[in-house]
C-alpha positions as CSV (number, residue, x, y, z in Angstrom):
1,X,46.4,24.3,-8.9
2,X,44.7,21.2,-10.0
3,X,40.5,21.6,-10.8
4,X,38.0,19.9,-9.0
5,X,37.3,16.6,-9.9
6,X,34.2,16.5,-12.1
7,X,31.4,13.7,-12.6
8,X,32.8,12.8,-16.3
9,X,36.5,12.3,-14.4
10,X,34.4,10.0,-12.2
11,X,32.7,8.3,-15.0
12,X,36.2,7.8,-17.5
13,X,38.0,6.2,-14.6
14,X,35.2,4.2,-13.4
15,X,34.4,2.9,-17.2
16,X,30.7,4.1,-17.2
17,X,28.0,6.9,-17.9
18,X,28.2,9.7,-16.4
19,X,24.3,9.0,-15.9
20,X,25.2,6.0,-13.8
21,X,27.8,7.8,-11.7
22,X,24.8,10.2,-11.0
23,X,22.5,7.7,-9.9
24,X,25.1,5.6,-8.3
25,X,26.2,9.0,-5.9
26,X,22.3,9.1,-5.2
27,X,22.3,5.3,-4.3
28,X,19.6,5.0,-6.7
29,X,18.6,1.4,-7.0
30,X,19.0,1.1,-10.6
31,X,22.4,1.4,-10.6
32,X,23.6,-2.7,-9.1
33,X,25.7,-2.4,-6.0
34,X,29.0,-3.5,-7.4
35,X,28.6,-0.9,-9.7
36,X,27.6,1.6,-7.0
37,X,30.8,0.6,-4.7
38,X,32.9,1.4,-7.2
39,X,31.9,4.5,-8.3
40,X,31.7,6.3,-4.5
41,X,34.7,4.4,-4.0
42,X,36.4,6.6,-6.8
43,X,34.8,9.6,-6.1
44,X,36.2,9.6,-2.4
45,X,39.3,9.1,-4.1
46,X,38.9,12.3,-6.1
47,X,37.0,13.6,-3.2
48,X,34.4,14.4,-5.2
49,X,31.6,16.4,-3.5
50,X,27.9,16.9,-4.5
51,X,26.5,20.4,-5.1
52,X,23.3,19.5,-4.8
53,X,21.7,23.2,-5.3
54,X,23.4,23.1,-8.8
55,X,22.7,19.4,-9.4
56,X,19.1,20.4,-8.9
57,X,19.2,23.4,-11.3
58,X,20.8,21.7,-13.8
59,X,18.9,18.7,-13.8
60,X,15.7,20.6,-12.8
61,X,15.1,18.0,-10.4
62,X,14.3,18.6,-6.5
63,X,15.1,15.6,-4.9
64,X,12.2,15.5,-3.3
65,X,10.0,13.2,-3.4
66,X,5.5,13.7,-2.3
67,X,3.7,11.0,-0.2
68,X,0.0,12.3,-0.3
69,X,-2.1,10.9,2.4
70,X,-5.7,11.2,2.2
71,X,-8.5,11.4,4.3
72,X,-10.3,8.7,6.0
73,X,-12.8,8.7,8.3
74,X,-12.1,7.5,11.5
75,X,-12.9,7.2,15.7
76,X,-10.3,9.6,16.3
77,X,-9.4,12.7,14.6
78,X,-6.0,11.7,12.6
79,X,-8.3,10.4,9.7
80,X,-5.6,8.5,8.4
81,X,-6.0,4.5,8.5
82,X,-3.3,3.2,10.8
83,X,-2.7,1.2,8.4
84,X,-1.0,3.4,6.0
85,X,1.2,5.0,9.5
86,X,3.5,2.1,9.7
87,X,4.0,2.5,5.4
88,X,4.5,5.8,6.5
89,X,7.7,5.2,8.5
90,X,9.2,2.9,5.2
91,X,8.9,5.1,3.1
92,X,10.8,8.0,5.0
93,X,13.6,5.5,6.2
94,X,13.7,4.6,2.6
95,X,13.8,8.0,0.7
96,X,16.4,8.9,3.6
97,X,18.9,5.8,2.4
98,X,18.4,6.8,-1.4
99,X,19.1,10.4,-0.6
100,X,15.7,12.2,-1.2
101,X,13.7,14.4,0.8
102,X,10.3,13.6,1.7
103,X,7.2,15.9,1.4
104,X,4.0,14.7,3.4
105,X,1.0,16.4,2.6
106,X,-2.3,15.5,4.1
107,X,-4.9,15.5,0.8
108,X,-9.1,16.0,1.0
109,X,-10.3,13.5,-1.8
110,X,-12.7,16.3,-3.6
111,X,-9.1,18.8,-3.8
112,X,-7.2,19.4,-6.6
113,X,-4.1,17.5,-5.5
114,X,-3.2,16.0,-8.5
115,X,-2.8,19.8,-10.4
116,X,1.2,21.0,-9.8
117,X,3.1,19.0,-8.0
118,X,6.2,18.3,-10.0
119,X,4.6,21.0,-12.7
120,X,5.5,23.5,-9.4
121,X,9.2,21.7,-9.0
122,X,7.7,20.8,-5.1
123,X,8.5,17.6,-6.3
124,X,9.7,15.1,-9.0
125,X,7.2,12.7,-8.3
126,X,4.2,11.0,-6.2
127,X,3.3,8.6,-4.0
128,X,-0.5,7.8,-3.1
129,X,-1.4,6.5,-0.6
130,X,-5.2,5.9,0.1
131,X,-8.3,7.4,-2.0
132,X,-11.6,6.1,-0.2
133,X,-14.1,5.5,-3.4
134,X,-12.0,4.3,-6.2
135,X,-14.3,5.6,-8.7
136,X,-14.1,8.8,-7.4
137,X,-10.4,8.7,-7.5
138,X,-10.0,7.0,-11.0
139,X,-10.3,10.4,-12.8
140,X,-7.6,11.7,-11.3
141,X,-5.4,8.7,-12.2
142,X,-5.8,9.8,-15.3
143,X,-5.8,13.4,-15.3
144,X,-2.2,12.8,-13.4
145,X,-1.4,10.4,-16.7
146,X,-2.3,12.8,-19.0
147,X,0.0,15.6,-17.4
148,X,2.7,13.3,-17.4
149,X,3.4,12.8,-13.9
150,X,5.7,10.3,-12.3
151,X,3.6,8.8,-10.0
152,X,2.7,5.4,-7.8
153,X,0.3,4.3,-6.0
154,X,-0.3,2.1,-3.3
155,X,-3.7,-0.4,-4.0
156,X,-4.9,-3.1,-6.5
157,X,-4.2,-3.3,-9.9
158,X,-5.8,-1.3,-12.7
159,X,-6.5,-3.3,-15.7
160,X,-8.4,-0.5,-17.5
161,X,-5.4,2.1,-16.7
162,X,-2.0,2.1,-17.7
163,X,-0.7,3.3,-14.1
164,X,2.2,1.4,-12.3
165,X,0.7,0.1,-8.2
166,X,2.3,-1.4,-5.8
167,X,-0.1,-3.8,-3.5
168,X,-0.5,-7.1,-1.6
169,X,-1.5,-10.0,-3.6
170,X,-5.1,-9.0,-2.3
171,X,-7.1,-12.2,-4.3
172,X,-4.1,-14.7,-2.6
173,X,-4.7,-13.2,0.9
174,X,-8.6,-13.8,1.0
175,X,-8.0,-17.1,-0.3
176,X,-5.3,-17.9,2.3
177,X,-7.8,-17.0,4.8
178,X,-10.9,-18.1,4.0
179,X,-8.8,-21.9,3.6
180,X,-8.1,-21.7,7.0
181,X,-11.3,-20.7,8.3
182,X,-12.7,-23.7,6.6
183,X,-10.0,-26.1,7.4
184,X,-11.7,-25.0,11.1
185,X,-14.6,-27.1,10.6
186,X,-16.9,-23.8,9.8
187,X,-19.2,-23.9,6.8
188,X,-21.1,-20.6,6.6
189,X,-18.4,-17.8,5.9
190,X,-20.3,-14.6,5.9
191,X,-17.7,-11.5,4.3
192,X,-18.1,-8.2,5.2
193,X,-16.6,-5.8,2.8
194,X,-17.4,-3.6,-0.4
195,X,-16.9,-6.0,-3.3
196,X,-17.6,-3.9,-5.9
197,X,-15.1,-1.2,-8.5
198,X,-15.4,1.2,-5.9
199,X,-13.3,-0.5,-3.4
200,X,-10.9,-3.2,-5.8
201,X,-8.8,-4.2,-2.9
202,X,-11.6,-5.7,-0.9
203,X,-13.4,-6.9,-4.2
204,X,-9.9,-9.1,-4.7
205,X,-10.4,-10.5,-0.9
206,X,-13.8,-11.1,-1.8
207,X,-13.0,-12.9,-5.2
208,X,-10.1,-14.7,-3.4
209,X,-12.8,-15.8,-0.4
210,X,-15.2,-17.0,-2.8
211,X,-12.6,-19.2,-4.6
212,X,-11.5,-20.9,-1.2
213,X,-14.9,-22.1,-0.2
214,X,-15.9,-23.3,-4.6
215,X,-12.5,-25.3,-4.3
216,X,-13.5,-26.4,-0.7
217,X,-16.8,-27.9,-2.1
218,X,-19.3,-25.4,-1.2
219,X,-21.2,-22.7,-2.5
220,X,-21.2,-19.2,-2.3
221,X,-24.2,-17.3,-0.9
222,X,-24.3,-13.7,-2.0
223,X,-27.0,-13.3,0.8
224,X,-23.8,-13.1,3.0
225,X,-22.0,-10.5,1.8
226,X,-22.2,-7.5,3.0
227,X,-20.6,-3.8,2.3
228,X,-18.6,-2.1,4.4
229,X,-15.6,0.6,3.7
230,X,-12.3,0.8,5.9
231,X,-13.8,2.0,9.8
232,X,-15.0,-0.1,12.8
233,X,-18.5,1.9,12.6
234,X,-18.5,0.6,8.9
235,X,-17.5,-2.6,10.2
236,X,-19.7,-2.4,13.2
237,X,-23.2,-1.9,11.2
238,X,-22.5,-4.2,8.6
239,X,-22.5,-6.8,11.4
240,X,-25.5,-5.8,12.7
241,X,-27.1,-5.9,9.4
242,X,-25.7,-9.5,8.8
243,X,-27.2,-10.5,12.4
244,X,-30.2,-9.0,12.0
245,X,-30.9,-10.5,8.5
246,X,-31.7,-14.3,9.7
247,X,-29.1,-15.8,7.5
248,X,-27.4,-18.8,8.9
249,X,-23.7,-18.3,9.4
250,X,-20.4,-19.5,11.8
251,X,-17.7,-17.2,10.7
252,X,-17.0,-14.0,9.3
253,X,-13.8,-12.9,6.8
254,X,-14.2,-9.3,7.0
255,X,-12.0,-7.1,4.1
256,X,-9.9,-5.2,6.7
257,X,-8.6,-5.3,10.7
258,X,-10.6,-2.3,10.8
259,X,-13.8,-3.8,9.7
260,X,-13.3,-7.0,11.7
261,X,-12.8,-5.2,15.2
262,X,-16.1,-3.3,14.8
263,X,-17.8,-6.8,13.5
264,X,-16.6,-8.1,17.0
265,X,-18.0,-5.6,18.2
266,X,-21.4,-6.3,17.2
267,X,-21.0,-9.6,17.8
268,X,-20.3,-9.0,21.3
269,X,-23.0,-6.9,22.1
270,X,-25.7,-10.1,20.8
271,X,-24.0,-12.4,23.6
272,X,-22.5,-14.4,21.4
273,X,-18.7,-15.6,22.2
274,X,-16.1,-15.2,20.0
275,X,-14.8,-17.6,18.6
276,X,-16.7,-20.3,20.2
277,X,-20.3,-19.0,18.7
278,X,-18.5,-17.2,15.5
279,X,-15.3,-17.2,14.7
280,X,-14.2,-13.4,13.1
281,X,-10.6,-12.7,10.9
282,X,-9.8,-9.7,9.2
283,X,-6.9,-8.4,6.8
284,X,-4.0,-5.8,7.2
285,X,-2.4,-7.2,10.5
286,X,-2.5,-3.5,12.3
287,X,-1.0,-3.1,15.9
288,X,-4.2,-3.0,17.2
289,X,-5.0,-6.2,15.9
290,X,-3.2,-8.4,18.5
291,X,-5.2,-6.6,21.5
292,X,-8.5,-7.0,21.0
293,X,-10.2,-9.8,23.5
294,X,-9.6,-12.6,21.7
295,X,-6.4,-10.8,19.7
296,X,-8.0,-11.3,15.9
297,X,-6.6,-13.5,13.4
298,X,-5.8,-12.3,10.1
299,X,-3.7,-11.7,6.7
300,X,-0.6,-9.4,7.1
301,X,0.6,-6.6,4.5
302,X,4.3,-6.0,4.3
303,X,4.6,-2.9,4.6
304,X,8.4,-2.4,4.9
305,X,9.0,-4.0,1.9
306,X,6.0,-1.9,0.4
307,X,7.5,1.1,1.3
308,X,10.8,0.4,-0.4
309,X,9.0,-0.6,-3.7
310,X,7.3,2.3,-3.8
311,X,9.8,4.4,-3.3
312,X,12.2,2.5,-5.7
313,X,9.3,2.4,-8.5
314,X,8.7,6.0,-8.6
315,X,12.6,6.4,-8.8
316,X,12.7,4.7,-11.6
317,X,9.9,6.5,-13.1
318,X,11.4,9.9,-12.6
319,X,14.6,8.6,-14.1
320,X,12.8,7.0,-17.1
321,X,12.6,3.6,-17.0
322,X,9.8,1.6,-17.2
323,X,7.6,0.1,-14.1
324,X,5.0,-2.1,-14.0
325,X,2.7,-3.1,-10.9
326,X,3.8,-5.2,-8.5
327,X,2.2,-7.2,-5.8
328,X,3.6,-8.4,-2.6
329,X,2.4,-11.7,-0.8
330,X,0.5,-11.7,2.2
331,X,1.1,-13.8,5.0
332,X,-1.7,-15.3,7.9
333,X,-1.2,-14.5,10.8
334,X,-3.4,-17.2,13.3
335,X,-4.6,-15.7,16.5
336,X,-7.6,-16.5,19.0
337,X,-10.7,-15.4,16.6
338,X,-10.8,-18.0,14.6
């Protein structure tokens, strides 16, 4: 009786690694798909099945892979940004298609998430999405470096650490923006967001906003900026402080949907008409964002394509190639605000 056919038979007949028929069988993206045609092809040939329970002990390897959420404050009790729920569904469709499992854990900041993971076999590697106060988080970047873990992360890029993210082109996006609020004929952009190391990804909307209205001939007045972090109530008071604080202004860029809907908000609440009075846009493009009275114009994150980089990144992490940060570009998305 003739054996089973075997991975290597796979390999000699298809003229390659028996690494790549590995990856190929797992439709791992670093294997190119002529390469992964022929190689299934051939194994249904052989009719070659997978033992996955001793592919895993072998290779030590659980073919799962973690997406850790963490908590956000918000008006309901989910305290996960809805932005991050439609990433969410990416990422499982695209862990599903590369044959991996999916673990969803819902992670405090202040916990020790970071400690055994793949050291525990739960997992052969991370993805992170959200952290709140990046300083906060930072430590744990490192800590997660240190150990050796494959991991990605979803936000701005690090300069001062040597960890792989995927994130929109955050600086291009607050540029785009800002451009076409001026191009509307208003001249004093207020911006409400953190623009500071503890929230990067706003301080590159920020940086891109304040390039767009230098290269539009005007000046920047850092009496108008004001800090807010990911919520409407964020959002919401930050307003009121801008309203309250007697500074000229037609128009407000605010770092995120979220921030921008409590902004209108506030806005509402002084009798002034939106846009007519001030015109509002935010950043993130979040279902929510095309219902609100006017539906608000802003700067849309891909986050299909976001959730199949991440999971192809970490991927290739776990299987030892190299990765390096890479950043999407944002599109605008013109509604009735503005």
């Amino acid at each position: 009786m003739k054996d089973k056919a075997t991975s290597i038979d796979i390999a000699y007949k298809a003229g390659v690694s028996q690494s790549t028929v590995s990856r190929a069988l797992r439709n791992s993206p670093l294997v190119n798909e002529e390469t992964r045609k022929k190689v299934q092809a051939i194994a249904k040939e052989l009719n070659y099945k997978v033992d996955k329970n001793a592919s895993n002990l072998r290779t030590q390897q659980s073919d799962t892979i973690a997406l850790l959420l963490f908590e956000d404050p918000t008006d309901d009790d989910s305290a996960i940004n809805p932005f991050f729920l439609s990433m969410l569904g990416s990422i499982t469709r695209a862990c599903a298609h590369r044959g991996y499992d999916l673990l969803v854990s819902f992670q405090q900041a202040s916990n020790d998430w970071h400690a055994d993971f793949e050291d525990s076999n739960k997992a052969d590697g991370l993805i992170l999405l959200g952290y709140g106060d990046y300083v906060d988080f930072e430590e744990k970047l490192i800590k997660l470096t240190e150990q050796g873990t494959h991991f990605v992360r979803w936000g701005a890029e690090a300069d001062q650490l040597p960890v792989a993210a995927v994130g929109s082109d955050n600086f291009t996006g607050g540029k785009l923006v800002t451009e076409y609020v001026l191009q509307q004929g208003r001249k004093q952009l207020a911006f409400l967001g953190t623009a500071s190391s503890h929230a990067p990804e706003f301080y590159e909307r920020y940086k891109g906003h304040c390039q767009a209205i230098v290269e539009q001939g005007g000046t920047v007045n850092p009496e108008l900026q004001f800090n807010a972090l990911y919520t409407e109530e964020a959002g919401y008071q930050a307003a009121c402080r801008l309203l309250d604080s007697g500074q000229p202004f037609d128009a407000i860029c605010a770092a995120c949907d979220l921030i921008a809907i409590g902004g209108m908000r506030a806005i509402k609440e002084r009798g002034l008409r939106i846009p007519e009075d001030i015109a509002i846009v935010g950043f993130d493009d979040i279902a929510i964002a095309n219902f609100t009275s006017p539906p608000l114009t802003t700067v849309k994150q891909d986050t299909k394509l976001a959730g199949e980089i991440l999971v192809d990144s970490l991927l290739a992490a776990i299987h030892g190639e190299p990765i390096k940060t890479t950043l999407i570009e944002p599109a605008l998305i013109l509604r009735q605000s503005c």
